[in-house]
N, CA and C atoms as a LAMMPS dump frame, in Angstrom:
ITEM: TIMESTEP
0
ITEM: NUMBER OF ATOMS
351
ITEM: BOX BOUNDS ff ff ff
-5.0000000000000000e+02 5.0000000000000000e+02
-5.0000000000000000e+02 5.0000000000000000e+02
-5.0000000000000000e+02 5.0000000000000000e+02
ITEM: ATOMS id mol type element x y z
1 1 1 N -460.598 288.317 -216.711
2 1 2 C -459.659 288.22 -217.818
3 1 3 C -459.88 289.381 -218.79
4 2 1 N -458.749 290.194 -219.367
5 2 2 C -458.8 291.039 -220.428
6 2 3 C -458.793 290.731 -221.326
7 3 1 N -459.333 290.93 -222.499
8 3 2 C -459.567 290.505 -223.763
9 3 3 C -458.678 291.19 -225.11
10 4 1 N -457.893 291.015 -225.69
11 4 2 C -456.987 291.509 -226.658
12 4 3 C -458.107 292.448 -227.452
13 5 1 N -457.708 293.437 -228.453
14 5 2 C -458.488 294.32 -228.541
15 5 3 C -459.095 293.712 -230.043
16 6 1 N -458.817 292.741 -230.685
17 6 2 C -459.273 291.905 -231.421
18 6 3 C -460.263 290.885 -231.03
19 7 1 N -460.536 290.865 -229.505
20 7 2 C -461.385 289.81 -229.439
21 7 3 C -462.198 290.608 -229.285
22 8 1 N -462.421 292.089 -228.746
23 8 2 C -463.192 292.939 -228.315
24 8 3 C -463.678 292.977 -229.968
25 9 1 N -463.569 293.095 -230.809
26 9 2 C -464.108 293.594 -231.843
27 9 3 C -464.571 292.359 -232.305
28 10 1 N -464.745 291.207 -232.19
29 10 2 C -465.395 289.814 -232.09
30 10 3 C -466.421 289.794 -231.45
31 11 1 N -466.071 289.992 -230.195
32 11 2 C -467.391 290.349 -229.426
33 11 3 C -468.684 291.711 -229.782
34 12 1 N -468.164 292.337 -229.792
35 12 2 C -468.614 293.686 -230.197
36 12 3 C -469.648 293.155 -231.285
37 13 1 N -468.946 292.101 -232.447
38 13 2 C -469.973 291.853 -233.942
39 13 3 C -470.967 291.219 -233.136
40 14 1 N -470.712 290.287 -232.007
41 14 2 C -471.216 288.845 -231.735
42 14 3 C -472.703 289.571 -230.987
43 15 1 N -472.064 290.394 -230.103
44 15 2 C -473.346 291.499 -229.369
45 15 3 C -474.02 291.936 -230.282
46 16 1 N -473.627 292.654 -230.887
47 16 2 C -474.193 293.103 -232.285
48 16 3 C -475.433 292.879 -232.749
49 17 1 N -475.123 291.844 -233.724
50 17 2 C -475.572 290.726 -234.523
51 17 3 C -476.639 289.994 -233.399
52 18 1 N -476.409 289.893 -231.686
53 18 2 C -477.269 289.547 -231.174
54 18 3 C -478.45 290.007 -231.018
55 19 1 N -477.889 291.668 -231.052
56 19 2 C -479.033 292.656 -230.381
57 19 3 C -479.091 292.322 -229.096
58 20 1 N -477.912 292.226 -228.571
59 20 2 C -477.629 292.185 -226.909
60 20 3 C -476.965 293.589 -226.505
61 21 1 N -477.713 293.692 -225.98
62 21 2 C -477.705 295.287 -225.581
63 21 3 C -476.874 295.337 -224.229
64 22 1 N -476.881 294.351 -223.365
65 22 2 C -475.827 294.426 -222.396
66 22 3 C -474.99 293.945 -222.48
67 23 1 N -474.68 293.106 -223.4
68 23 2 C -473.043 292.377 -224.135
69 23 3 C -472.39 293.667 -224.933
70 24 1 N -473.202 294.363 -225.643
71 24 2 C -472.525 295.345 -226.295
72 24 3 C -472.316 296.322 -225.311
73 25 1 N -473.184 296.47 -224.697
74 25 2 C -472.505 298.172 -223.085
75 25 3 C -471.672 297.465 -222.71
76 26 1 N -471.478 296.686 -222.186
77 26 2 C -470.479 295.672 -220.829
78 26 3 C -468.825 296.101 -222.127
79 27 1 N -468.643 296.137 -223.047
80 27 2 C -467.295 296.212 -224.329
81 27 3 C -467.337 298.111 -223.714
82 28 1 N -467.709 298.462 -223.54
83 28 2 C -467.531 299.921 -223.65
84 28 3 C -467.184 300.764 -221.866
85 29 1 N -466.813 301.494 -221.486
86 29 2 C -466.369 302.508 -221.024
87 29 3 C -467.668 303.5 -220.623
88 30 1 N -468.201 303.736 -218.986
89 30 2 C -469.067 304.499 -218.702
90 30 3 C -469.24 305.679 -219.411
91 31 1 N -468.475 306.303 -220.206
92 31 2 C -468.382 308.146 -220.125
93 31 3 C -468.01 308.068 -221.946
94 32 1 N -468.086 306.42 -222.243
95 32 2 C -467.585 306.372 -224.023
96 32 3 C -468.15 307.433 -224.928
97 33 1 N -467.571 307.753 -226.066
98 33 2 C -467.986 308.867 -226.969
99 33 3 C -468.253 308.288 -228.253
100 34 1 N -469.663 308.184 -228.684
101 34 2 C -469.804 307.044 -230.254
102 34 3 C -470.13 308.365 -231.032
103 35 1 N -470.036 308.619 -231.915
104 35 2 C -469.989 309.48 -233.512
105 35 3 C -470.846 308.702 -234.823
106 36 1 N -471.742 308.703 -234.936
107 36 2 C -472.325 308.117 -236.299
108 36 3 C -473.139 308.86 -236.887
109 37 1 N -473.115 309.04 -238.319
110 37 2 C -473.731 310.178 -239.458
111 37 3 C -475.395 309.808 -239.401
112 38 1 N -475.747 308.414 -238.88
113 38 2 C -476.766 307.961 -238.461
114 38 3 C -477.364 308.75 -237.332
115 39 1 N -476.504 308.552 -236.495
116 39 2 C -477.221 309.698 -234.983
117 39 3 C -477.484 310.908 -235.757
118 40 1 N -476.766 311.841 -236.648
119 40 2 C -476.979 312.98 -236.883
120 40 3 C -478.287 312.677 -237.61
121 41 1 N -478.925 311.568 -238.542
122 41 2 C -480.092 312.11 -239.451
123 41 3 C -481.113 311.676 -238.339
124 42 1 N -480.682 310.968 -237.344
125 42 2 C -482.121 310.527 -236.386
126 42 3 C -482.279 310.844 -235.529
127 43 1 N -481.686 311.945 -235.004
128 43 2 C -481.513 312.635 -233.813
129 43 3 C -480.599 313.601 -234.071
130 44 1 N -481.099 314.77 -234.754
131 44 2 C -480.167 315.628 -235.317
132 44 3 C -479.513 316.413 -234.03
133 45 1 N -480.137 316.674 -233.204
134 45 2 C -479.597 317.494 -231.836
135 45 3 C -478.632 316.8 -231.098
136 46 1 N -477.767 316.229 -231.613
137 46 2 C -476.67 315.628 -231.304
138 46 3 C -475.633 315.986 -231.843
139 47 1 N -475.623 316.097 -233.155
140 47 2 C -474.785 316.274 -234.315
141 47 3 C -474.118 315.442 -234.216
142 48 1 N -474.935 314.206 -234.472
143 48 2 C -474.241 312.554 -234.736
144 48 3 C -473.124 312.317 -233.323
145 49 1 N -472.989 312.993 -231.981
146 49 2 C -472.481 312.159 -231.159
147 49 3 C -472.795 311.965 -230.02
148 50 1 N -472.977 311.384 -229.598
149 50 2 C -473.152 311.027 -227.94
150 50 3 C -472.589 310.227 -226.928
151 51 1 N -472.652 310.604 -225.837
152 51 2 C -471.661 310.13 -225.143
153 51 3 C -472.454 309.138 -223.584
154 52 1 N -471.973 308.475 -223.103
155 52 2 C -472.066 307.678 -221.953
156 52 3 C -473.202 306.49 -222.521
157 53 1 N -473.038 305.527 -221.561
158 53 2 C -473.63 303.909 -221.924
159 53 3 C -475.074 304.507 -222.053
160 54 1 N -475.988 305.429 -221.242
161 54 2 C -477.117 305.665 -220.98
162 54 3 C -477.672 306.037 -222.929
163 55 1 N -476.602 307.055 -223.217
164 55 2 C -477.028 307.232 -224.594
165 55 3 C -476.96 306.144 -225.605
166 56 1 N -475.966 305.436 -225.296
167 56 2 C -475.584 304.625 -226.389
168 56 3 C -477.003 303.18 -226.118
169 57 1 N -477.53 303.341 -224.995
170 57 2 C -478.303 302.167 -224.788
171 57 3 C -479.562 302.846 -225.834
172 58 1 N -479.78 303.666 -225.216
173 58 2 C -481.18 304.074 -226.247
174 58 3 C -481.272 304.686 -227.424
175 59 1 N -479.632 304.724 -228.168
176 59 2 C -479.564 304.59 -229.461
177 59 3 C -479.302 303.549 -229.936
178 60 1 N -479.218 302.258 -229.761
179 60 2 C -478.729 300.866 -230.428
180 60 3 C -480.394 300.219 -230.104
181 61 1 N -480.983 300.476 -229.065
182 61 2 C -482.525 299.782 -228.689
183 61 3 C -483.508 300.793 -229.78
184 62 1 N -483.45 302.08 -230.191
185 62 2 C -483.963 302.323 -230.946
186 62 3 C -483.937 301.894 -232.27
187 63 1 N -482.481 301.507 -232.834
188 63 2 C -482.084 300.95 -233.799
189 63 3 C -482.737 299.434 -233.986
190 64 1 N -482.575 298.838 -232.702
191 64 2 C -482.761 297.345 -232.892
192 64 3 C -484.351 297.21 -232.855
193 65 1 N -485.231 298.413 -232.699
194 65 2 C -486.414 298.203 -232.434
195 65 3 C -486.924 298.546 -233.906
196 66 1 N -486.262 299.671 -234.769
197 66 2 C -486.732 300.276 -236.088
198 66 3 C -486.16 299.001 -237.162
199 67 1 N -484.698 298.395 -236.628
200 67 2 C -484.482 297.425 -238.116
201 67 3 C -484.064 296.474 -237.091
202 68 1 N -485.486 295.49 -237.022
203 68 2 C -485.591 294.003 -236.16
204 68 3 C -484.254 293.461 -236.946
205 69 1 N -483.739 293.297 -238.517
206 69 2 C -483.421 292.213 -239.158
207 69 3 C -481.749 292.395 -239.286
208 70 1 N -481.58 293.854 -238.261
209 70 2 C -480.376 294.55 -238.518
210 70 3 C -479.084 293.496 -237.986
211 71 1 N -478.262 293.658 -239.202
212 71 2 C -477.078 293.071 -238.934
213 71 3 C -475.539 293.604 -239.65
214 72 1 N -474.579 293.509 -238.938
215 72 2 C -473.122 293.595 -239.572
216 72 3 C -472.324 292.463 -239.944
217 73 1 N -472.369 292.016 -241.092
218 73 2 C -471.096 291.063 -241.724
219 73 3 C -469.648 291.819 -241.819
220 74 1 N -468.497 291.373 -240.863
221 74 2 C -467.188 291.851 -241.085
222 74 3 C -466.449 291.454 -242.253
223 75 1 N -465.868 292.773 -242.602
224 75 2 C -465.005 292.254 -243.889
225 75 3 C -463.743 292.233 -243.477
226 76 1 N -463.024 293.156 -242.656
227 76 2 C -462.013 292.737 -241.988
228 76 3 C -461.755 293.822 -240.888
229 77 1 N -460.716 293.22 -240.071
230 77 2 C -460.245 293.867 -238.713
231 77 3 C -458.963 294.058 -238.635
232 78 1 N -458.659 295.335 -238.363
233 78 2 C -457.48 295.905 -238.367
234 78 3 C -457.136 296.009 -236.76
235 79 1 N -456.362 296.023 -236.429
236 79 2 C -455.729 296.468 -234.584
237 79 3 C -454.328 296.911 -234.921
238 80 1 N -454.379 298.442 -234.878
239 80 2 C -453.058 298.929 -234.775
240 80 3 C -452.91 299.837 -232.822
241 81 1 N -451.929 299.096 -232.6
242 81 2 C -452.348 299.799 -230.578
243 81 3 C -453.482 299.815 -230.098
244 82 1 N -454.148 300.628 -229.336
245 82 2 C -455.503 300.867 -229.074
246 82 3 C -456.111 301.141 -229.485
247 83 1 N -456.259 301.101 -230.901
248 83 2 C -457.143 301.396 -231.947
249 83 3 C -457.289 299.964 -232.878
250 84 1 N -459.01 299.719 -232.721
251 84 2 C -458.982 298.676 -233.613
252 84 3 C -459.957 299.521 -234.972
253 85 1 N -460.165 299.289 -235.857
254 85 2 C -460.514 299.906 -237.436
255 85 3 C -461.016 298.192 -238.138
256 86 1 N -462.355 298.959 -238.274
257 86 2 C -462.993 297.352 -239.097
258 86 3 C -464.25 298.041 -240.06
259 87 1 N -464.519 297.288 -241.3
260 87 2 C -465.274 297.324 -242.137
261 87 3 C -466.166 296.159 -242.23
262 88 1 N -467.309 296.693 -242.65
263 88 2 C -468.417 295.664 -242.574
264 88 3 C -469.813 295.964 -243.388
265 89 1 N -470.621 295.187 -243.368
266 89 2 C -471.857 295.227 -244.603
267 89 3 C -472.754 295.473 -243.719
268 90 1 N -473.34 296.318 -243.851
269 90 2 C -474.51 296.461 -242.59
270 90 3 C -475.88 296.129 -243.848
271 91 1 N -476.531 294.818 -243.144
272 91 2 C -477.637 294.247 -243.651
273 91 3 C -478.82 294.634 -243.105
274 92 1 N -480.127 294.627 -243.478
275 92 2 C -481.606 295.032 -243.022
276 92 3 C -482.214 294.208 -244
277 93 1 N -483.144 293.487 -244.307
278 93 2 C -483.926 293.586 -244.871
279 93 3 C -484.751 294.211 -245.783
280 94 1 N -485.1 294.245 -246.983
281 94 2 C -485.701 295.303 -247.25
282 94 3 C -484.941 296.454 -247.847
283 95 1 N -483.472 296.886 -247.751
284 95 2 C -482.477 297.8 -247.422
285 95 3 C -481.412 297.381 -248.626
286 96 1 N -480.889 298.222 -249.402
287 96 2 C -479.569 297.853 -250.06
288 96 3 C -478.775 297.751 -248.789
289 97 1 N -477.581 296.498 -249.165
290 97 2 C -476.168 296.318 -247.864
291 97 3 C -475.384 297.816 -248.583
292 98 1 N -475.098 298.063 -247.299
293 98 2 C -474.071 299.347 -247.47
294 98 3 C -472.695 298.795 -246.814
295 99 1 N -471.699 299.73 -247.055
296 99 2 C -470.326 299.074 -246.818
297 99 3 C -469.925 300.762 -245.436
298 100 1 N -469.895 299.77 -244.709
299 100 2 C -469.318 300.477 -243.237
300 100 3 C -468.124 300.159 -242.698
301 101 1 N -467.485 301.688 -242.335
302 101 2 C -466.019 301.523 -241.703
303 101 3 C -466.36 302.131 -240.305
304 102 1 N -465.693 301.156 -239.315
305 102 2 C -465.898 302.393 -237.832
306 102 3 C -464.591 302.263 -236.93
307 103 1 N -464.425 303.198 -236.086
308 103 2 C -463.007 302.706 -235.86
309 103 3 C -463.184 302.899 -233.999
310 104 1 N -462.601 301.81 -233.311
311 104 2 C -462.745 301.916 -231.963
312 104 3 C -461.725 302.721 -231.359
313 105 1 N -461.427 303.337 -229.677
314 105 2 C -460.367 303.538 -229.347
315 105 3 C -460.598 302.595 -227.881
316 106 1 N -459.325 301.531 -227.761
317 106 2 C -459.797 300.785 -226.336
318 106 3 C -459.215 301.453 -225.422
319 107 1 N -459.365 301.614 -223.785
320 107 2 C -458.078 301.974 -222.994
321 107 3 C -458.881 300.951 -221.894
322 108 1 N -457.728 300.115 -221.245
323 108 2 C -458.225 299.658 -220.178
324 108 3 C -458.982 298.145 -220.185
325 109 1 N -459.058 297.884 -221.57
326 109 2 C -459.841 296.803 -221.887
327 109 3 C -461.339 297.264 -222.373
328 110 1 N -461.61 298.753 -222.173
329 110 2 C -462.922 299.051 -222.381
330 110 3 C -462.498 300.126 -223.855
331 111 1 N -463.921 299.88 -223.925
332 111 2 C -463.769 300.914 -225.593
333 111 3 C -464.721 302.398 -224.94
334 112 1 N -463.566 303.262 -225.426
335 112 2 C -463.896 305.106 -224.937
336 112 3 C -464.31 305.662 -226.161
337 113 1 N -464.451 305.35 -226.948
338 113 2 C -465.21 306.259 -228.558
339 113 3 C -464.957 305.043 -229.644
340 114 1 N -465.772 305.204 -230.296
341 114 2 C -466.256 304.684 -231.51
342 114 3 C -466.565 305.85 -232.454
343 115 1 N -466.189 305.839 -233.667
344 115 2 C -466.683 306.842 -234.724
345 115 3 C -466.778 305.984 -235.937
346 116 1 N -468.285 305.711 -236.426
347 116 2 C -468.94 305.715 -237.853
348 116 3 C -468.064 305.809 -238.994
349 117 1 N -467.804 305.675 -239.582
350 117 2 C -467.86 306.435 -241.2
351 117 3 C -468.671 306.179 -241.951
C-alpha cells in the first residue's frame, strides 16, 4: 500500500521520535539527497549535504547517539503536490527548543531530498 504524502510525514515524526533508523530509511529513496546546516557544522566536508540511505544512516545514528533525548514536536504540515513542508520544535535535553522548518520532495511514494532550514 502507498501512503499519501501526509502520512509519510507522520511516519517520518513517528520514526523519528523513535530513533528507528530503519522506519526512517524504509520513507526515503536509495540515491535521496538530505541538506541540513547541521551536516555542514558536523561534518563540514559535505557542505551540509549528502546523499544515499548509506549517508543518511550514519548521520541520524550519529545524531541519535550524540542527543539520546533527541526529539521533533510538529507544529504543522503542509502537502502542496509532492512536496510536503513541516515545522517543528526540535527538543534535547539540556538544549534550548529551536523552531525547525524542512521540506520533503516525494516521487513514487519514496522521499528523494529533504532540505533543513
Amino acid at each position: 500500500m502507498m501512503h499519501t504524502n501526509k502520512e509519510i510525514a507522520h511516519l517520518w515524526f513517528d520514526a523519528f521520535n523513535a530513533h528507528n533508523l530503519c522506519n526512517l530509511l524504509a520513507l526515503y529513496n536509495d540515491n535521496a539527497k538530505h541538506y541540513s546546516p547541521k551536516l555542514k557544522l558536523h561534518q563540514p566536508e559535505t557542505n551540509g549535504l549528502i546523499v544515499g540511505k548509506a549517508a543518511l544512516s550514519n548521520w541520524w545514528q550519529d545524531s541519535f547517539e550524540r542527543l539520546p533525548t533527541l526529539k521533533y514536536e510538529p507544529n504543522f504540515i503542509l502537502v502542496d503536490g509532492n512536496k510536503v513542508f513541516f515545522e517543528y520544535i526540535r527538543k534535547v535535553d539540556g538544549q534550548i527548543d529551536s523552531i525547525i522548518a524542512e521540506l520533503l520532495v516525494i516521487e513514487n511514494g519514496l522521499i528523494i531530498e529533504s532540505k533543513v532550514y
